[in-house]
N, C-alpha and C positions, 0 to 999 in steps of 0.2 A: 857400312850399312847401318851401325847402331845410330851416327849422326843423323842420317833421314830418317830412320822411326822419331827422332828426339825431337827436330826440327818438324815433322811432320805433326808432332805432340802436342808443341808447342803453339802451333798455327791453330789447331782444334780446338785446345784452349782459349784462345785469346777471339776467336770465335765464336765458342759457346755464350764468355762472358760480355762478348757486344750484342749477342742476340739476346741476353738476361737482360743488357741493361736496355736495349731498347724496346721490350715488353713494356718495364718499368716507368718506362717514361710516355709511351703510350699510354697506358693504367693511370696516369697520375694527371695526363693530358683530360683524356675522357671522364675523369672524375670530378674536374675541376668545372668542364662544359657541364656534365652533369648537373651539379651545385649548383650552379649559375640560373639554371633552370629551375630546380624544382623547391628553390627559395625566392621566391618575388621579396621586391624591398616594400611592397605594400602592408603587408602582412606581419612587416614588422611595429611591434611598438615602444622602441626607443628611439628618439630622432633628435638632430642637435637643431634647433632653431635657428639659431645665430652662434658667433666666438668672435669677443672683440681683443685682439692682442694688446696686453699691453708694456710689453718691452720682448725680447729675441724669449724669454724662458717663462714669461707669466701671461694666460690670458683667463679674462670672463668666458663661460658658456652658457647659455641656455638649452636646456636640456626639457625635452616632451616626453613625458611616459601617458599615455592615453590621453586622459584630459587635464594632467597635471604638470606644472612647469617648475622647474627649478635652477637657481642660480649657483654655478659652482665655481670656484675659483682652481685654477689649472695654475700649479709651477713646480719647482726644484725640489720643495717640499711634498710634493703629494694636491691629492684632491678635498678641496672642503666647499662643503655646501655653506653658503651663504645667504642664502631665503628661498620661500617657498614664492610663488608670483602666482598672486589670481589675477588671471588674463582678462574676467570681465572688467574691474576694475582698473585694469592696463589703458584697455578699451577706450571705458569712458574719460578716463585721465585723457588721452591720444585726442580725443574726438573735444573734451576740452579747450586743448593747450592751440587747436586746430582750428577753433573757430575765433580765439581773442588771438590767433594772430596776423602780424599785420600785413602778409601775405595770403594772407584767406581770402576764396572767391568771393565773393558777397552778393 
């Protein structure tokens, strides 16, 4: 008899702790839909513009904080900003370089 109390024990056990760990994983389920929700990515204001790689461990990024742009250099070493970029500026350069070229509509 003492072995079916023991074995009986043991089944409650190992029972209890499937029913903990599947609360847990519900709870962590439901938290996550949650999040997903009640943070829109609009709302946010850090955004990457572009990332242009340039080898397996180094690239460029452009990087948005509201209306301001900045160039950062991403590798092995760590993060460094590299310039600040006013975009109107960019602009007119682009609209430029766009019309003396020699694929421009005309």
């Amino acid at each position: 008899m003492p072995e079916t109390s023991l074995t009986m024990m043991m089944v409650q056990s190992v029972a209890a702790l499937a029913a903990v760990l599947a609360i847990f994983a519900g709870l962590v389920w439901a938290l996550r839909k949650l999040q997903h929700h009640t943070l829109p990515h609009q709302g946010r204001k850090l955004k990457v513009v572009q990332r242009l790689s340039l080898d397996a461990k180094n690239s460029v990024v452009e990087i948005q904080y509201e209306d301001q742009h900045f160039l950062l250099g991403v590798g092995q070493a760590g993060v460094h900003k590299i310039a600040d970029i006013d975009v109107e500026k960019m602009q007119g350069i682009r609209v430029d370089v766009d019309q003396h070229s020699p694929h421009a509509k005309t």
